[in-house]
N, C-alpha and C positions, 0 to 999 in steps of 0.2 A: 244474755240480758244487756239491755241499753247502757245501764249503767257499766257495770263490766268492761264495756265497748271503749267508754268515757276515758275510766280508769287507764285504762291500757293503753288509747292514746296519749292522755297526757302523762304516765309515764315513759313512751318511746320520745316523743320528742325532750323532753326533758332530760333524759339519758342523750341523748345527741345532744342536747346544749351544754351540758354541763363536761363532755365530751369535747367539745371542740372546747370551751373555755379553758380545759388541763392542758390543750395544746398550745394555745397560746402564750400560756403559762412558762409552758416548756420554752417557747420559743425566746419570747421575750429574757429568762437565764439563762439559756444557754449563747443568745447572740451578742450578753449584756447589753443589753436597750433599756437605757435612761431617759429621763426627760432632759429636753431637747436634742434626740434621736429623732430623724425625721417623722419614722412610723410609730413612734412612742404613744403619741396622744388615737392614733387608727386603732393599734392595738387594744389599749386599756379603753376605745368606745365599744370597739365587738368585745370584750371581754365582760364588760358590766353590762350592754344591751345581751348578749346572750343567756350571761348566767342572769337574769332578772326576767327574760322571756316568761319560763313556764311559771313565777312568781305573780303572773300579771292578766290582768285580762284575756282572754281567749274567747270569743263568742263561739258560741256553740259546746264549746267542754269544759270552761269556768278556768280554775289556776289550782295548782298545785297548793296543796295545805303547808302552813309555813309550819306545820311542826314534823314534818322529815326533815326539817334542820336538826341536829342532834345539840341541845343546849350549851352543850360547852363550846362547840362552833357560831352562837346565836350572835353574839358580836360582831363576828367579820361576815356572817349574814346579813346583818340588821344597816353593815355601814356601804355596802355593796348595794344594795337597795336602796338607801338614801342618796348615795353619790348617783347612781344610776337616775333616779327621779329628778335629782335638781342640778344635775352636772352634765350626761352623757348624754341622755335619751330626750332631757327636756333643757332649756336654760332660763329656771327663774331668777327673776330679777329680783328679787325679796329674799332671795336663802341669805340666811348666813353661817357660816364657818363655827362649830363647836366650839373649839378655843381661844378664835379670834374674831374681833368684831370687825367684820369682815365681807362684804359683799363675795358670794361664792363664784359670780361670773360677772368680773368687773370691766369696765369699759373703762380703760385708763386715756389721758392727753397729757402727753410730752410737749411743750413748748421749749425750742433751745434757738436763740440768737435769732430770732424770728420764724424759725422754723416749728411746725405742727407736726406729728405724727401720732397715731393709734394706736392701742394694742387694748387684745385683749386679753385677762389672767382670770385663769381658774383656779381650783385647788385640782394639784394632781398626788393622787399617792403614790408612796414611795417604792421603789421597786424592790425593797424585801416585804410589802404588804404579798407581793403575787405571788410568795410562796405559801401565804398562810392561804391566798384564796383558792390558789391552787388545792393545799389540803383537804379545802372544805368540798372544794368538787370530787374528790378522791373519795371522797365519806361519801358523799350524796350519788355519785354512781357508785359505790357499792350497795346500797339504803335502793337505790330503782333496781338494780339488776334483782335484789332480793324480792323485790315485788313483781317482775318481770317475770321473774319464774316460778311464782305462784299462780300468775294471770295463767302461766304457758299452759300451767296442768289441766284447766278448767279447759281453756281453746280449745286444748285438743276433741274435747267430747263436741265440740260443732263447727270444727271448721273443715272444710272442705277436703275430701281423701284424691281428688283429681289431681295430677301434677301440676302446676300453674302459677301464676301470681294473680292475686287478690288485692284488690281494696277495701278496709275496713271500714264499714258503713255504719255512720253514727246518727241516719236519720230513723227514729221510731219507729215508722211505719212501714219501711223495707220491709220486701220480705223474708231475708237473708240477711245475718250479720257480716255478709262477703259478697263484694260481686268481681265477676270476671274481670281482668283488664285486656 
């Protein structure tokens, strides 16, 4: 069934997202990478555009339901999706910083001895936040593989017994929930 189809894509790529963001994770403590580390700000944009992927828009398979967050995780859910929306993935101009009143993507002007320069400041979190988000990816691919492997038992009753690889086909009217590649 179509639906079926849906499900099981958005949970594989979701398990990939949430996949790659545990690595970066890893990456980022294990190489200590702080802010102002060159790759610091690279790292924590794929890490929140990733883990905020299958949270988000998707035409054609919708978004993962935000309640495979498991509640006690909801917080460092909730702030990963906000920093993502108004930090990472977009830069509004109108956010402001929970505890400080504070433009979240500010366009700062240095004037020193007639000299001009720019910069811009964001809020960036702290690098013991990436183990807590780490954890939370640790929970949420365990939470997909479980669902992953309930899809699997169904698949098996239609999907294809030929050797090969397949593409999982999410338009209705296919006639095959599989086609050759």
């Amino acid at each position: 069934p179509l639906e079926e189809r849906v499900n099981l894509w958005q949970m594989l790529h979701a398990l990939d997202c949430f996949q790659h963001v545990g690595r970066v994770c890893s990456f980022i403590q294990e190489n200590a990478i702080a802010n102002g580390h060159p790759l610091y700000h690279s790292l924590l944009t794929s890490l929140y555009v990733l883990y905020g992927r299958p949270f988000k828009k998707s035409h054609g398979v919708g978004r993962l339901p935000d309640d495979i967050v498991p509640k006690e995780l909801r917080h460092i859910h909730d702030d990963l999706i906000l920093h993502r929306d108004k930090i990472f993935a977009h830069t509004d101009v109108n956010g402001t910083w929970e505890d400080e009143d504070m433009n979240l993507n500010q366009v700062e002007l240095t004037v020193q001895n007639g000299f001009c320069s720019w910069r811009i400041r964001t809020v960036q979190p702290m690098p013991e936040r990436v183990k807590e988000f780490q954890s939370l990816c640790a929970e949420l691919v365990r939470k997909i593989e479980y669902h992953i492997n309930k899809i699997n038992g169904k698949v098996k009753n239609y999907a294809p017994h030929v050797n090969g690889i397949y593409r999982l086909v999410l338009d209705p009217n296919a006639p095959s929930a599989f086609q050759p590649e």
